[in-house]
Kinemage of the C-alpha trace (Angstrom):
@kinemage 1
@onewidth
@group {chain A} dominant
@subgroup {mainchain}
@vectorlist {calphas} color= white
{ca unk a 1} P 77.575 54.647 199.960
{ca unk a 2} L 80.997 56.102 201.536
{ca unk a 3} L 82.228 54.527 204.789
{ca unk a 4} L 81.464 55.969 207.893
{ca unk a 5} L 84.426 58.185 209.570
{ca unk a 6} L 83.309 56.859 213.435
{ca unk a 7} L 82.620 53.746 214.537
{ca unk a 8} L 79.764 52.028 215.158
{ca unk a 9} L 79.166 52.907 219.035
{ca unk a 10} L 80.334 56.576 218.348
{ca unk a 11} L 77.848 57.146 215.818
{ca unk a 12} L 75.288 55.181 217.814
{ca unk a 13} L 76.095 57.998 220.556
{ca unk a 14} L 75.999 60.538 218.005
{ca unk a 15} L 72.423 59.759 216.902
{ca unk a 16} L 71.225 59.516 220.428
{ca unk a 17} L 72.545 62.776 221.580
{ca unk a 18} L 70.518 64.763 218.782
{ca unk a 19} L 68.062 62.900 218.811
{ca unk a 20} L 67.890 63.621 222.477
{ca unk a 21} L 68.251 67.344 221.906
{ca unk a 22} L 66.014 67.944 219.240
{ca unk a 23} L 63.245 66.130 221.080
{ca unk a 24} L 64.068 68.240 223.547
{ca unk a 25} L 63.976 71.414 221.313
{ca unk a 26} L 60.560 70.071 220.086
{ca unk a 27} L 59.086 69.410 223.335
{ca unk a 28} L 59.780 73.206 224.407
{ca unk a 29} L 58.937 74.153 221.278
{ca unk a 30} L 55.350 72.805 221.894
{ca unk a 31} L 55.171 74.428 225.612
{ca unk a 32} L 55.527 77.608 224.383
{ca unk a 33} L 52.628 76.945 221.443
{ca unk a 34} L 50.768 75.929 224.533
{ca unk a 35} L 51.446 79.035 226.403
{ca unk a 36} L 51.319 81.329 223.818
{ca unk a 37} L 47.524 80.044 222.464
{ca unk a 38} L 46.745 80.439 226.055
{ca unk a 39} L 48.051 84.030 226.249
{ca unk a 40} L 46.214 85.329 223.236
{ca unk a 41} L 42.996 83.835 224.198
{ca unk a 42} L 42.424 84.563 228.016
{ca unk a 43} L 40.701 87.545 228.977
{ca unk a 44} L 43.035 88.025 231.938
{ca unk a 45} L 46.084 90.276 231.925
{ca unk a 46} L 48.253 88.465 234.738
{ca unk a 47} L 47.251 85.150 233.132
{ca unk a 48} L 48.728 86.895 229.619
{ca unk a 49} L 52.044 88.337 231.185
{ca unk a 50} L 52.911 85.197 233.134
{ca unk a 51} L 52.689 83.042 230.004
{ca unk a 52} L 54.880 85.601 228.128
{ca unk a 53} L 57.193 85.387 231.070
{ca unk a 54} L 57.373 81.364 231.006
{ca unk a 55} L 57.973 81.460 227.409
{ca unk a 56} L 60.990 83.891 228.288
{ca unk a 57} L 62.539 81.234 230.500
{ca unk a 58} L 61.657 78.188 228.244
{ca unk a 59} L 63.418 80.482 225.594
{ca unk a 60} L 66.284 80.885 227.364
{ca unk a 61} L 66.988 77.805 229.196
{ca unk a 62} L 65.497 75.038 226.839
{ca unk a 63} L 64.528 76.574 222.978
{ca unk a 64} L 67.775 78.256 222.174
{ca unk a 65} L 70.315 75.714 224.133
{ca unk a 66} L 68.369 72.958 222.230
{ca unk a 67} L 68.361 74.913 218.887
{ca unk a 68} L 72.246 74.942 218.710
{ca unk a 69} L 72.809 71.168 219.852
{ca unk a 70} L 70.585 70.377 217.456
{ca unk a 71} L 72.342 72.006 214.836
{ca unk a 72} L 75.416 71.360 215.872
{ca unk a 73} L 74.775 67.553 216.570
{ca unk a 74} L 73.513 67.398 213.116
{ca unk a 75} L 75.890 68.890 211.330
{ca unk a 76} L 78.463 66.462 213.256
{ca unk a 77} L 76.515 63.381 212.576
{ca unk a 78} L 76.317 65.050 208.139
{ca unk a 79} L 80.110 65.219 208.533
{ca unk a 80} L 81.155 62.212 210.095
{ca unk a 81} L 78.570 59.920 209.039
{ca unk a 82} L 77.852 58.496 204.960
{ca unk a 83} L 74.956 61.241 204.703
{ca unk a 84} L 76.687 64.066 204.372
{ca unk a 85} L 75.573 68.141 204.506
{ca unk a 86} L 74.445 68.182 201.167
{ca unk a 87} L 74.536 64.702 199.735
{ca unk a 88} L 70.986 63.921 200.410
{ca unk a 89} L 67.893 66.229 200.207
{ca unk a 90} L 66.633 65.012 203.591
{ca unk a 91} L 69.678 66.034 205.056
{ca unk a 92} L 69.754 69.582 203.106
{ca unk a 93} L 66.224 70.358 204.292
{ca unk a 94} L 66.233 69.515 207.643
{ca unk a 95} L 69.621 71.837 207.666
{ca unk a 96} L 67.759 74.768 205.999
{ca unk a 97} L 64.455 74.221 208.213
{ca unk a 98} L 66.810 74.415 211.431
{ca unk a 99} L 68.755 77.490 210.482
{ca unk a 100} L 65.446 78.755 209.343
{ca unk a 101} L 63.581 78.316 212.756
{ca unk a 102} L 66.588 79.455 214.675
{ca unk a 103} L 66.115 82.849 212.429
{ca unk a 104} L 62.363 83.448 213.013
{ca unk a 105} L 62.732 82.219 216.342
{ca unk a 106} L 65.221 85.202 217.131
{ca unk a 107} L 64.157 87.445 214.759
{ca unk a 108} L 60.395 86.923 215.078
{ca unk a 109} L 58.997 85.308 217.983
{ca unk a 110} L 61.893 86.464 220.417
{ca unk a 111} L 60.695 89.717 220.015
{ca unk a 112} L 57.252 89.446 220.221
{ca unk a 113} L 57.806 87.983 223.515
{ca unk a 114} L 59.730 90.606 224.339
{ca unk a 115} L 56.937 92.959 223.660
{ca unk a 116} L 54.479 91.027 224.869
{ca unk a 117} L 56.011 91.204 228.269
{ca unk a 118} L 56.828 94.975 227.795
{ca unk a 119} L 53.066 95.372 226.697
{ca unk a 120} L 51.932 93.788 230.099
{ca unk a 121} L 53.436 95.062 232.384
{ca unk a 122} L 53.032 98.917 231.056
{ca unk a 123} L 49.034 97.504 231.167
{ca unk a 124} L 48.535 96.791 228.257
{ca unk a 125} L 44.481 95.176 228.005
{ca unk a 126} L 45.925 92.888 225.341
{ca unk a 127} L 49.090 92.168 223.217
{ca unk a 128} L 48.889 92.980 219.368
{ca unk a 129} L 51.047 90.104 218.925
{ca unk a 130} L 49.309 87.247 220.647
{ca unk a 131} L 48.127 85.871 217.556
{ca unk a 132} L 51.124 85.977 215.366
{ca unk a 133} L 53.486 84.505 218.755
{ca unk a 134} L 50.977 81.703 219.067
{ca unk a 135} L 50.607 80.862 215.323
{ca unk a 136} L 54.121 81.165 214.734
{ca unk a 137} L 55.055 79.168 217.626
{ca unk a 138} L 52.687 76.669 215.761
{ca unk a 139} L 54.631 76.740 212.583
{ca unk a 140} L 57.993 76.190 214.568
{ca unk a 141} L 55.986 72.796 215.747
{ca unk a 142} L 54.789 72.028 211.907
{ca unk a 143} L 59.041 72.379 210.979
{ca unk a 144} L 59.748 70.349 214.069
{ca unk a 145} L 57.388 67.165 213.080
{ca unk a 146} L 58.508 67.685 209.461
{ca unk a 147} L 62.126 66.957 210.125
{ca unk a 148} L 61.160 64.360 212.485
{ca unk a 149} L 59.705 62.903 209.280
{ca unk a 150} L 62.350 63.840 207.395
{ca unk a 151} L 64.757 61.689 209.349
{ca unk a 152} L 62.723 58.720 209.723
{ca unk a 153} L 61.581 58.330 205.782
{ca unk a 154} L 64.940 59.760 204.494
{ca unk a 155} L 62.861 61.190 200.772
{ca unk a 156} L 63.880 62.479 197.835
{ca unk a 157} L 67.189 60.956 197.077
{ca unk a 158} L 70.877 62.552 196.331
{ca unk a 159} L 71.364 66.186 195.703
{ca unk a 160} L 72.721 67.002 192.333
{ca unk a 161} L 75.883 68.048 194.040
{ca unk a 162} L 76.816 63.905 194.725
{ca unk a 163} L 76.061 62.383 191.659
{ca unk a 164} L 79.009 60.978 189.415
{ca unk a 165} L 80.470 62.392 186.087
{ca unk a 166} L 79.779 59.634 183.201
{ca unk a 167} L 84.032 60.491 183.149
{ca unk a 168} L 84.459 59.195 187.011
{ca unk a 169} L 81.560 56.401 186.113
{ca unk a 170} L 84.534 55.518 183.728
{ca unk a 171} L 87.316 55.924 185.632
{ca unk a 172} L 85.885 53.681 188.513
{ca unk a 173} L 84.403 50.997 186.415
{ca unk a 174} L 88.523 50.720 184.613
{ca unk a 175} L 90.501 47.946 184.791
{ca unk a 176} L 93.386 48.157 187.479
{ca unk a 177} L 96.583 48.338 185.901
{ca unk a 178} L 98.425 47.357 189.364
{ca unk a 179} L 100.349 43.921 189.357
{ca unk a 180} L 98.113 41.103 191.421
């Protein structure tokens, strides 16, 4: 395996912090599966348009701060570290899965919160999207714990992108023709 291109410590730090913030990102990740299951099963509309609400904030002050020092972290630690961006599968997939959840969480969810709280407050007796905000909120948490796994039982070996030429297996395995 290549040599780091940080030090020990650094990269000790560098583990820490995203593994700090995508805990983090996880952990409001499962509030708002939480609220959102609880929003599309109460019978009460202020019960309904507060959790909407909450999961507004939790958006905005935890999920999408956490989603981009996650991503950002991790990329860091791909660059600077052995594993690489696309060296290792585990690596690959846990890139895809974030960019992925970052993209249904804005494109998706963030907007059926959106009109979730629009719904409410106009009066709305229920939300058409309660069930799709609380199951997708779900499968957020299902990508979340995946990576997790990811990270910890580092699967599926080197992309096809890192393995050698049988010409650079030869060139490396030469004789040096430098004077000892």
């Amino acid at each position: 395996m290549a040599r780091s291109m940080v030090g020990k410590r650094t990269r000790q730090v560098l583990v820490f912090v995203h593994v700090v913030v995508s805990l983090g990102w996880m952990g409001a990740g499962a509030a708002n599966v939480v609220l959102a299951m609880t929003a599309g099963y109460t019978g009460s509309a202020d019960v309904r348009r507060v959790c909407y609400l909450m999961i507004d904030r939790i958006d905005q002050f935890l999920v999408i701060p956490g989603a981009f020092a996650a991503l950002a972290s991790g990329v860091l630690l791909s660059v600077v570290t052995p594993w690489g961006l696309a060296r290792y599968w585990w690596v690959l997939v846990k890139l895809v899965l974030t960019v992925a959840v970052i993209l249904y969480s804005t494109f998706g969810l963030g907007v059926w919160v959106i009109e979730s709280i629009e719904a409410t407050a106009a009066g709305a007796p229920e939300s058409t999207v309660a069930g799709p905000l609380a199951y997708g909120a779900t499968l957020n948490l299902v990508a979340f714990l995946f990576m997790t796994w990811a990270s910890i039982a580092k699967p599926w070996g080197t992309t096809p992108w890192t393995r050698r030429t049988p010409a650079a297996r030869r060139t490396r395995a030469a004789p040096s023709t430098s004077p000892a």
